[in-house]
N, C-alpha and C positions, 0 to 999 in steps of 0.2 A: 263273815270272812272265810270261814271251814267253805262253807256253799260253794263260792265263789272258788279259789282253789280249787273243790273239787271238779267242778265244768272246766277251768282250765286249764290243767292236765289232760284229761281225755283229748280237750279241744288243739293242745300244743303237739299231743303224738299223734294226732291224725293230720296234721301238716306237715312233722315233719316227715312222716309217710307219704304223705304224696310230693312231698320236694323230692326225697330219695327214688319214688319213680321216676319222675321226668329227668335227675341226674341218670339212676338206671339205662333208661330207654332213648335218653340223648333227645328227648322231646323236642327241641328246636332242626337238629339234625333228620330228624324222624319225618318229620312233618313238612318241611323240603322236599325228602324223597319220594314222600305220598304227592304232593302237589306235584312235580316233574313228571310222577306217572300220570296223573290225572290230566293235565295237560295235554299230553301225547296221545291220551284216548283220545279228546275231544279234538286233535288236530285231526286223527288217523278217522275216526269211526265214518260209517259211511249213512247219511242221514241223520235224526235228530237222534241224541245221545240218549239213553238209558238210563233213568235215575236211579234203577234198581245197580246198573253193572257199575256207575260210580261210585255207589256207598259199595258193592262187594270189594271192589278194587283198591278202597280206603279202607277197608277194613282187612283186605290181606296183604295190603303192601304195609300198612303200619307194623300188623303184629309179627312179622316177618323182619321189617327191617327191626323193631325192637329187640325180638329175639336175637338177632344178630349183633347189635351193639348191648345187650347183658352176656353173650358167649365173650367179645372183645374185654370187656371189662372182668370178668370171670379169669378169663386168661393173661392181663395186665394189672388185678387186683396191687400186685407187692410193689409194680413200677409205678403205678399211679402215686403210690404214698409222695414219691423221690421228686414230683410235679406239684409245681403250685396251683395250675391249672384245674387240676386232676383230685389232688389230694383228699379233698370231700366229697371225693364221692365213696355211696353206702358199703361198697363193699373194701375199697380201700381202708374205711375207718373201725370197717366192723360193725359197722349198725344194721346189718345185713350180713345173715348166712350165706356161703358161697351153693349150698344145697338147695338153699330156698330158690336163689337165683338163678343155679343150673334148672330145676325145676321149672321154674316162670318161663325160659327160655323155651324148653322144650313144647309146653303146652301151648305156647304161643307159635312156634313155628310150625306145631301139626293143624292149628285151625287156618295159620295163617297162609301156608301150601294149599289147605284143602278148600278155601275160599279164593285161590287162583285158579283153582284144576277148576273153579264153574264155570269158566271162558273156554280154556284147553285145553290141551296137554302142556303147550308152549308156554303158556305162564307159570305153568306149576314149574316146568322144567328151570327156569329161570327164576326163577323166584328161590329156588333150591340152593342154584347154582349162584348167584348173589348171598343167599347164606355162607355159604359153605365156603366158597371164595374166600370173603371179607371175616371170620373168624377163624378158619384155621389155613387159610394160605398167606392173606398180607399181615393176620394180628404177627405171628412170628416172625414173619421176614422184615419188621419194621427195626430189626435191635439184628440186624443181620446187614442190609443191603439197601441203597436207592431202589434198590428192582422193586422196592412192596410198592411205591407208588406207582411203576406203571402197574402193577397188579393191582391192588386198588381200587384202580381206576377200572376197570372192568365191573367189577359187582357196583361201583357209585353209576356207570353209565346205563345198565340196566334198569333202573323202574323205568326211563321212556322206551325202551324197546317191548318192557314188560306190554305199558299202558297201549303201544301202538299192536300188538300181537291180541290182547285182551280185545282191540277194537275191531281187529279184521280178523283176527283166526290163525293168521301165517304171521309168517317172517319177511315182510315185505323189504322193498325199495326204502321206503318212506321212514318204518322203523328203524331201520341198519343206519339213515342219515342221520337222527335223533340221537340213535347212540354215540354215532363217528362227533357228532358236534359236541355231547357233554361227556364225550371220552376225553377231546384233547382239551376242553377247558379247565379239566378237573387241574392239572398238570401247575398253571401258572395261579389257579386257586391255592391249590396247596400249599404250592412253595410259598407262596406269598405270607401263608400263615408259618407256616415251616420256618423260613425267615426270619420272621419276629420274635417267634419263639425257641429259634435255638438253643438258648441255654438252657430251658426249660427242658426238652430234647434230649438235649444231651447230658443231663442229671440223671435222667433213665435209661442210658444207655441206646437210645431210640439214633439211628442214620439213617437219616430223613433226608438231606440233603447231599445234591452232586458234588463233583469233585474234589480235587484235592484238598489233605489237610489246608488252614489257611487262605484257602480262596474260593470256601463254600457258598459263601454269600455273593459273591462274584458270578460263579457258576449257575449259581441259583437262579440270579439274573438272566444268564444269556440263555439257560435251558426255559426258563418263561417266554419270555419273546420269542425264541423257536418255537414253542408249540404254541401260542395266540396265534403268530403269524400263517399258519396252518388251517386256522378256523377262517379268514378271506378267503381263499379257494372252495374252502368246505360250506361255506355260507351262500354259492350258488349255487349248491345239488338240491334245494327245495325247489327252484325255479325251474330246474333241467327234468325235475321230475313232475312239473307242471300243477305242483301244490302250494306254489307264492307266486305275486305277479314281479315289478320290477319294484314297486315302491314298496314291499315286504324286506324285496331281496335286497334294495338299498339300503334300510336300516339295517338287519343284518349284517350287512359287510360294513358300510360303517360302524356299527359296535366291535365288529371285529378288530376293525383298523384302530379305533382307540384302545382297545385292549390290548394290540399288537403294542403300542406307543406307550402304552404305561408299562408294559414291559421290557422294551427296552429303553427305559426311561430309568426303571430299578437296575439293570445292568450298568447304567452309564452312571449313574448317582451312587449305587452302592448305600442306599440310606434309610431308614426307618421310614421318611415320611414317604417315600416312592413306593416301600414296603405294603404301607397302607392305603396309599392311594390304587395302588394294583389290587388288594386285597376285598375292600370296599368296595370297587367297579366290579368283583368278579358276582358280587353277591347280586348284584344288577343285569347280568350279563344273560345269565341264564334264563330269569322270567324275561326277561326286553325278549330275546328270541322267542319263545316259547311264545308269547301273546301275540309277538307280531304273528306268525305262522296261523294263530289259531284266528286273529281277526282279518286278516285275508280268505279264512275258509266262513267267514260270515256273509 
């Protein structure tokens, strides 16, 4: 029985080590943003892709973006406690030094810059500028202003501009329409989570959401279907830039147009379940695009 106890101990703190990193590093969050760049490479690059430059680009868009979300959590450590959401995580609860963490961050952001800079200067630059962005321009301004979400929204739309820059060298056409598409998506993703979880939110002092006292959830509404509505026009600049044909560019705009719908579908219902039917589509929205573009360049 001693034996036995002893193996499971060691065996329970080495799990809950690595629970605490993937809460740390947003693992699910993370691993998103490395797929969206990865994607983008493989839309943008010209000829057959590089197995060497997509393990680089997964390996410095991860430790980069992780770096990024242990500075956020570093710097929301006391507000996370106030969240249900939130609350377990390591540095919130203390099972985690905020030293150790500042630390993990840093090392991880100077491999994870210096594993951009092997494309160009233009990833590194962005890759920086996504850091730097996302933990100290929108982590404060979220207990401040609406304005952190379009802020934001800049360092979230960057890994596809990262991965199309890493695939051609510049700052293409191509890349700037990647970004313009999961810049304005970010908008009715958000809120749609933002939405649901207001009170959660607003336990931490976190405004998140637009307008007025009273009719945030309302507001929330009609500012989503604004910015869905936005992505149909924007969902024919792949075709204008002669990197979709029409039946790319048809799903595309019709994923827009339902996304448009479910957005002002949450304006007009005002309701949890619209909430989540918006929320749920948005998680869809992103890869449907991103594959269609990429299986048209097949």
């Amino acid at each position: 029985m001693a034996v036995k106890t002893a193996v499971q101990k060691p065996l329970a703190a080495f799990w809950q080590k690595a629970e605490d990193f993937k809460l740390l590093v947003k693992l699910r969050l993370t691993t998103t943003v490395v797929f969206t760049s990865v994607m983008a490479y493989l839309i943008a690059v010209p000829g057959p892709a590089s197995g060497l430059g997509i393990a680089v680009l997964c390996l410095g868009g991860f430790l980069v973006t992780a770096a990024a979300n242990i500075l956020n959590q570093v710097l929301e450590k006391d507000f996370d406690r106030l969240m249900k959401r939130t609350a377990n995580r390591p540095l919130a609860t203390g099972r985690m030094k905020v030293a150790d963490a500042v630390l993990m961050a840093g090392l991880m952001s100077m491999v994870g810059i210096t594993a951009l800079a092997f494309f160009n200067p233009w990833t590194a630059f962005f890759g920086t500028l996504a850091l730097v962005s996302y933990a100290f321009l929108y982590t404060p301004l979220k207990r401040i202003s609406p304005i952190a979400v379009a802020v934001g929204a800049i360092p979230g739309a960057l890994p596809t501009l990262i991965g199309a820059a890493a695939a051609e060298g510049y700052i293409s056409a191509l890349g700037l329409t990647l970004f313009t598409i999961q810049f304005f998506w970010q908008f009715p993703h958000f809120w749609s989570i933002a939405w649901l979880g207001k009170e959660d939110y607003e336990l931490a002092g976190y405004k998140l959401l637009p307008g007025p006292e009273g009719q945030k959830e309302k507001y929330t509404g009609l500012q989503s279907f604004l910015y869905a509505l936005v992505l149909i026009p924007v969902g024919f600049l792949p075709l204008s830039l002669g990197v979709a044909g029409w039946i790319a560019t048809s799903c595309i705009v019709v994923s827009s147009i339902f996304f448009t719908y479910l957005g002002w579908r949450l304006y007009r219902n005002n309701d949890r379940k619209s909430a989540l039917h918006l929320m749920f589509f948005s998680f869809v929205y992103i890869p449907l695009v991103l594959g269609v573009l990429l299986l048209d360049q097949i």
